[in-house]
C-alpha positions as MATLAB code, in Angstrom:
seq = 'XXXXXXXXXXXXXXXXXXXXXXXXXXXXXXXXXXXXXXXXXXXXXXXXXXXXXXXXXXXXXXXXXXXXXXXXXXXXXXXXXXXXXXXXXXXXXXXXXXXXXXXXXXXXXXXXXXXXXXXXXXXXXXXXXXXXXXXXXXXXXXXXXXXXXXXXXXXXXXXXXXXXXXXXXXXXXXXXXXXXXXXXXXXXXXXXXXXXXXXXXXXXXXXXXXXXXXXXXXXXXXXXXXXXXXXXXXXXXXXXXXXXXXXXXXXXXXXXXXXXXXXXXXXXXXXXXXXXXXXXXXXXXXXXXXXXXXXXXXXXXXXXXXXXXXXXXXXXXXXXXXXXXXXXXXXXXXXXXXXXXXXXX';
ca = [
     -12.885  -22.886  -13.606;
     -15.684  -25.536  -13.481;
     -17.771  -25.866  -10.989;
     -16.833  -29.186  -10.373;
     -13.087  -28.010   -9.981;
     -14.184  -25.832   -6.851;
     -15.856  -28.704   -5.373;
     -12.448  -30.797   -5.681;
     -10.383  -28.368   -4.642;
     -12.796  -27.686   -1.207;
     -13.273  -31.415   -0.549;
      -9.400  -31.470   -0.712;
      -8.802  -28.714    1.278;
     -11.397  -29.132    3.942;
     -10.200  -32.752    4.492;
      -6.387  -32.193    4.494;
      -5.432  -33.414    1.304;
      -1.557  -32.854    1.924;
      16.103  -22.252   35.777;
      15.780  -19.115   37.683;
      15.226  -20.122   41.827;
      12.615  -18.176   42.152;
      12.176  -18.294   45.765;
      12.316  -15.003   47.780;
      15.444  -14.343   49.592;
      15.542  -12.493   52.456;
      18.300   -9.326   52.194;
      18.802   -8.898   56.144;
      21.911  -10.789   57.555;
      22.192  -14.359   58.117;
      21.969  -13.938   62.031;
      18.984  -12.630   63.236;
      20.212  -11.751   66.248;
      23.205   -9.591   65.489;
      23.292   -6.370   66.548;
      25.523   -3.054   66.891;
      28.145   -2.858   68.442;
      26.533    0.220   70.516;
      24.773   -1.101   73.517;
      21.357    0.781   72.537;
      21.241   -0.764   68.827;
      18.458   -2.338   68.153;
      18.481   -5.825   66.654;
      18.284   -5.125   62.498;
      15.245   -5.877   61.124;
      14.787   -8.056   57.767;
      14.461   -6.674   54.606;
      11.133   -6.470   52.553;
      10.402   -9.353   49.986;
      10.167   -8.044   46.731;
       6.241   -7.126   45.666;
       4.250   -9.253   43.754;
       4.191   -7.958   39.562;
       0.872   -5.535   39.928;
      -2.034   -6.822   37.699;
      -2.686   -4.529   34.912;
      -4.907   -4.484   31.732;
      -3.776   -3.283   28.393;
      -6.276   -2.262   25.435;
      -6.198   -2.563   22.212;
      -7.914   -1.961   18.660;
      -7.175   -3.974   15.757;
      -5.508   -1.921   13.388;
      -5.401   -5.055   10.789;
      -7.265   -8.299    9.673;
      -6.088  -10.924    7.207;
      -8.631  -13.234    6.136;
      -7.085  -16.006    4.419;
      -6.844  -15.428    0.768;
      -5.971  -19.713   -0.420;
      -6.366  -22.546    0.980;
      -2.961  -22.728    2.075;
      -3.302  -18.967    4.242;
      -6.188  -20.966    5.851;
      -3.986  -23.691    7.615;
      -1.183  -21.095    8.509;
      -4.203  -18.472   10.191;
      -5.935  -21.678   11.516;
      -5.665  -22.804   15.467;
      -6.978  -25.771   17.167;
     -10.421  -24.186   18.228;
     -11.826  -27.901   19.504;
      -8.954  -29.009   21.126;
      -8.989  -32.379   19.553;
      -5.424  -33.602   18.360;
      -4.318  -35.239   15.607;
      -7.807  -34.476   13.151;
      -7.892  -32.828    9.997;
      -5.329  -30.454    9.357;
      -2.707  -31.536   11.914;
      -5.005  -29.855   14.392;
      -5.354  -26.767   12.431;
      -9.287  -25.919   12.637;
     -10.078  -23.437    9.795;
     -13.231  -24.586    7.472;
     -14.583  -20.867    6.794;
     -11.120  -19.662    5.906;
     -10.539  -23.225    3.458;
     -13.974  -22.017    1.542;
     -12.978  -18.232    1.466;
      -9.587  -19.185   -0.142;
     -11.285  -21.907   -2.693;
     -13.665  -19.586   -3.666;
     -10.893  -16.543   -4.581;
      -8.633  -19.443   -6.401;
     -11.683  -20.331   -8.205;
     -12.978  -16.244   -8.935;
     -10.043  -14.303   -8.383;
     -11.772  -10.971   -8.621;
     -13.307  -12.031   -5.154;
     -11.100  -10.248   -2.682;
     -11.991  -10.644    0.745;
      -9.252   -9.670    2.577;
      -8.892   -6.206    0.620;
     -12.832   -5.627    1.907;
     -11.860   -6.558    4.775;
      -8.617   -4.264    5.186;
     -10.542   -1.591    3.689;
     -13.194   -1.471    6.407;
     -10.543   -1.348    9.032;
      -8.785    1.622    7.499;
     -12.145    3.393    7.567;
     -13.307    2.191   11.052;
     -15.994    0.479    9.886;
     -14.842   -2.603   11.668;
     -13.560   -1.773   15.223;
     -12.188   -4.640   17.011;
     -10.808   -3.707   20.372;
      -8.894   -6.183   22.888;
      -8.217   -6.348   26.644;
      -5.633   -8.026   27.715;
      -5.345   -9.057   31.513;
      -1.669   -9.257   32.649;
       0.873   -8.199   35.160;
       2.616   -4.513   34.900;
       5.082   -5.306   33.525;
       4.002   -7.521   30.826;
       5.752  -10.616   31.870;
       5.252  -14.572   31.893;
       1.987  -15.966   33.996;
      -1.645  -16.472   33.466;
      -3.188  -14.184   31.248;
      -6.817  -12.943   29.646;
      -7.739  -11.358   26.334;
     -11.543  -10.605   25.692;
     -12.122   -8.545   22.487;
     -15.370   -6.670   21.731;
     -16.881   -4.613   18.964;
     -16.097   -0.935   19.104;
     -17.588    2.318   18.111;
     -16.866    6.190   17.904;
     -13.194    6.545   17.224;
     -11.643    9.469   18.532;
     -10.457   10.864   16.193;
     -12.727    9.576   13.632;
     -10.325    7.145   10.892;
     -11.015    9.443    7.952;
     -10.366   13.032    8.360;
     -12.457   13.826    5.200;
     -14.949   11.769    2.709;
     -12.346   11.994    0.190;
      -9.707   10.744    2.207;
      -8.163    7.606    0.342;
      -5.807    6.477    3.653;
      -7.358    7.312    6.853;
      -6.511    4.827    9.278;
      -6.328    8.189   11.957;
      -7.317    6.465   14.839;
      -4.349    3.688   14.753;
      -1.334    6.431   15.962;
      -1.644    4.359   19.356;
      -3.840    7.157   21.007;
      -7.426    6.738   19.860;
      -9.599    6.147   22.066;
     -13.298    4.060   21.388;
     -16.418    3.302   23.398;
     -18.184   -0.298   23.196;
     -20.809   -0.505   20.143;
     -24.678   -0.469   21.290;
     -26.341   -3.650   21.666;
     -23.886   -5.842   21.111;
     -23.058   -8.709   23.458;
     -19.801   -8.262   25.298;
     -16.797  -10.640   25.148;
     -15.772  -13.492   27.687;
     -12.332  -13.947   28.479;
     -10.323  -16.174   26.886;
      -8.115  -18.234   29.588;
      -4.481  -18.567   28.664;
      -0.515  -17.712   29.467;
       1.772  -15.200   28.448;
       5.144  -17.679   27.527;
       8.510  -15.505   26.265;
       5.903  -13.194   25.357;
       3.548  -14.523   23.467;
      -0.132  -15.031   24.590;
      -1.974  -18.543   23.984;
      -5.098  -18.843   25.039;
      -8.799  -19.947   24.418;
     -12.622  -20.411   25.755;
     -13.611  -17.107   25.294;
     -16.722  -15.518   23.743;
     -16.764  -12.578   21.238;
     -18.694  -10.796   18.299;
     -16.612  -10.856   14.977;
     -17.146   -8.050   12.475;
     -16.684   -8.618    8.924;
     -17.648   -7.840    5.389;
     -18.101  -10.186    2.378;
     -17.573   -7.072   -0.214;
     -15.991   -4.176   -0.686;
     -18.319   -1.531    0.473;
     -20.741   -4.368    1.548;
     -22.500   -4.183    4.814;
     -20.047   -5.410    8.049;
     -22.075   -8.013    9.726;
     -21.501   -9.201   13.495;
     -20.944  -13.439   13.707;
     -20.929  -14.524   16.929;
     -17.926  -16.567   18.122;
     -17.796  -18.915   20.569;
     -14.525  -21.733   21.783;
     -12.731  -18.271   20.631;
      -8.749  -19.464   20.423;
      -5.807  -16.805   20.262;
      -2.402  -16.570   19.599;
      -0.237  -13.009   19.579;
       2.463  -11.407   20.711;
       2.002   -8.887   23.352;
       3.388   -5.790   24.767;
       1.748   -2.527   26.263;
       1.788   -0.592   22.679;
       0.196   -3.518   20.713;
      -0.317   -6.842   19.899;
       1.591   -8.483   17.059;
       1.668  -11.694   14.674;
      -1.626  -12.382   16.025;
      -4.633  -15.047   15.184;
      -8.107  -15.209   16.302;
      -9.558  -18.302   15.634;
     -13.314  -20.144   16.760;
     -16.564  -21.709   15.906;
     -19.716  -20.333   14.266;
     -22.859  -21.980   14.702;
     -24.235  -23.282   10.937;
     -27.387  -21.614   12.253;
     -25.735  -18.312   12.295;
     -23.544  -19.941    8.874;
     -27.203  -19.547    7.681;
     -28.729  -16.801    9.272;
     -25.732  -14.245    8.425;
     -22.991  -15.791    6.799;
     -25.382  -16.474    3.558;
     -27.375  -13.568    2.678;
     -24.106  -11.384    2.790;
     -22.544  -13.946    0.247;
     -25.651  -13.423   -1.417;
     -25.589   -9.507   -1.382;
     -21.556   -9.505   -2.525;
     -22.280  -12.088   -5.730;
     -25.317  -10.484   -6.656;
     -23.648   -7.119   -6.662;
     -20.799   -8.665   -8.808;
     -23.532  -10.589  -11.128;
     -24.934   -7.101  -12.108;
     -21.891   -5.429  -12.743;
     -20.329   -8.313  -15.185;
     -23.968   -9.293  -16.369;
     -25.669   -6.779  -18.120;
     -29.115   -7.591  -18.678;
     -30.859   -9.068  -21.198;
     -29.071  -12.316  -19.659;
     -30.190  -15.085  -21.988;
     -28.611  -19.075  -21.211;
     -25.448  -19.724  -22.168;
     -23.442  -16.787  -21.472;
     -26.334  -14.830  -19.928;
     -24.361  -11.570  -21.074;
     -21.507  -11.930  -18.731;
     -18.178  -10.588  -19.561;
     -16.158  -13.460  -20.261;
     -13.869  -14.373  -17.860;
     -15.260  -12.520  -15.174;
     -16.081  -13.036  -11.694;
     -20.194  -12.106  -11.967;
     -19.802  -15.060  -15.078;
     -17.634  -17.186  -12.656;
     -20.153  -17.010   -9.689;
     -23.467  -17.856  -11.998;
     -21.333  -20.690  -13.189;
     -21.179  -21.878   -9.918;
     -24.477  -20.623   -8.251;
     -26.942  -21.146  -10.942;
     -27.901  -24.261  -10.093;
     -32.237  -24.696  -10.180;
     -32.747  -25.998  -13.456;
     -33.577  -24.578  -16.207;
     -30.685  -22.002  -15.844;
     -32.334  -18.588  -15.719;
     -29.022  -16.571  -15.135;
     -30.365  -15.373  -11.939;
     -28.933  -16.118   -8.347;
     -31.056  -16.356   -5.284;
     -30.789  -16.808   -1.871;
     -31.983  -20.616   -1.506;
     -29.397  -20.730   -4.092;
     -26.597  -19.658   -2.682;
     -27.463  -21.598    0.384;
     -28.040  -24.466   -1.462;
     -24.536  -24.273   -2.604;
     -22.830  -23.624    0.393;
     -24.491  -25.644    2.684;
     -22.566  -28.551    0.231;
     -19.206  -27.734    0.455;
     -19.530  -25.586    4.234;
     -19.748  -28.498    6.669;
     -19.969  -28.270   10.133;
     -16.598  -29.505   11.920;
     -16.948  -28.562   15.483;
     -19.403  -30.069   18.006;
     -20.343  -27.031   20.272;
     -21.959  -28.182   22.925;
     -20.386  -32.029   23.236;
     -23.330  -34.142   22.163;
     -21.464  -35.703   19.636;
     -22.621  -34.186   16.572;
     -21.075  -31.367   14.694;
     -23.095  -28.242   15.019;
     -20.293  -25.224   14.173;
     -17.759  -24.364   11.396;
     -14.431  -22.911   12.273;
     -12.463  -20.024   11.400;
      -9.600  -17.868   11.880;
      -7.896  -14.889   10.727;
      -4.736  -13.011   11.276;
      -4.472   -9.868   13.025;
      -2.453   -6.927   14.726;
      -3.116   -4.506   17.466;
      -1.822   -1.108   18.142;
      -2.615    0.724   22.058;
      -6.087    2.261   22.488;
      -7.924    3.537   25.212;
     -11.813    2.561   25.908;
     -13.970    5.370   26.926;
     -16.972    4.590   28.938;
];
């Protein structure tokens, strides 16, 4: 696909082309003053009013992420992270997630959802959740703050050659909070027929750009969620906020740049000489220097400034962070689900 095709089908997609009575009853008798018919009865006393639900908090680890795979997945994982209705997108905030899905229409071998699933499965990405309700899980004000995790007990894989693992999502693993990174802030919301809505929160996301790349930690912030919740796990769920194009920059990039340059090698065999530069034709490596090699003369060669260069163009910023009317933060969202966990301290 040309490079020019990518850049019409991003600037389309990133601009929306397309009664209980609740009140307590008392259970005594009407009259107050009745009494026994025995003259040393006592007048009978009123019955308690049922307790309050007890708060509670229920914790999680993400035992699945779906990062959206085409443009369309974007919308459906997207929320409204800047709570501004009726712009792009019905609403939908999801500009990371548009770009991701371009880029795999436009390179199919890219595949970041399977690197994505894959690092779950081996515990490489440990996303755990709190959830702040009442015991039972019922409808009310809610919280959910999620937080990087580490040392799974038991560990996911239960040997090197192990092509499943996924051993510490039977609902009974237990995890501790990663070193030295930030903790979460609660995201404010309701639990409604069970479902939790909420958003304002703070949290560190952990991804990967490659399979068997490095997992890198964005920070989040006007974090947005939607899932269904009970006490064994959270369901159907989305995650959705703003990164800051300095962090776009700072971390976002030079993974893309470590997960093409990895592919460029493998489908690129040096000598590369212009016009094929040795690629395989057809292939992703020959489908990413098509759309990265762009300081002229072509030298078949991708760099950093490069790949920033590119993205920079068709990444733009879409949420203004801190209200001074300029756009400073690109959103993104994702699904996932949730299965029971326990945090050690």
């Amino acid at each position: 696909m040309p490079r020019i095709t990518l850049l019409a089908l991003l600037t389309c997609s990133l601009l929306a082309c397309g009664g209980d009575d609740t009140t307590a009853v008392d259970a005594g008798p009407d009259d107050a003053t009745a009494v026994d018919a025995s003259p040393d009865s006592a007048a009978v006393p009123d019955a308690p009013i049922d307790a309050a639900p007890t708060p509670a908090t229920f914790t999680y680890v993400a035992s699945s992420l779906h990062v959206p795979g085409t443009t369309g997945e974007a919308t459906t994982l997207g929320l409204d992270v800047d709570r501004i209705a009726g712009d792009a997108n019905g609403g939908i905030d999801n500009q990371l997630g548009a770009l991701l899905g371009a880029l795999e229409s436009f390179a199919p071998g890219l595949d970041f959802n399977a690197a994505n699933a894959a690092a779950v499965d081996r515990g490489e990405i440990l996303l755990l959740a709190r959830l702040g309700a009442t015991d039972p899980i019922g409808a009310g004000p809610a919280t959910l703050v999620f937080d990087v995790g580490a040392n799974p007990m038991p560990t996911a894989c239960a040997s090197p050659s192990d092509a499943v693992c996924r051993r510490h999502f039977a609902g009974d693993g237990s995890f501790t909070l990663a070193a030295g990174v930030t903790p979460g802030t609660p995201l404010a919301g309701d639990l409604v027929g069970g479902t939790f809505f909420g958003n304002g929160g703070t949290h560190v996301l952990p991804m990967t750009f490659g399979a068997g790349g490095p997992v890198v930690q964005l920070p989040v912030v006007l974090g947005t969620s939607e899932a269904g919740a009970s006490a064994d796990g959270l369901a159907t769920g989305k995650l959705a906020g703003a990164i800051r194009q300095t962090d776009i920059e700072a971390i976002v990039h030079p993974a893309l740049y470590a997960t093409f340059t990895a592919l460029i090698a493998r489908d690129c065999p040096a000598p590369r000489t212009p016009p094929t530069c040795g690629c395989v034709s057809g292939s992703t490596g020959a489908s990413m220097l098509s759309l990265l090699d762009i300081e002229m003369p072509r030298d078949c060669q991708v760099s950093l400034f490069e790949v920033s260069a590119t993205f920079n163009s068709l990444l733009t910023a879409d949420i203004d962070v801190n209200a001074d009317g300029t756009n400073d933060a690109v959103s993104f969202g994702f699904g996932y689900t949730a299965v029971g966990a326990t945090i050690r301290p």
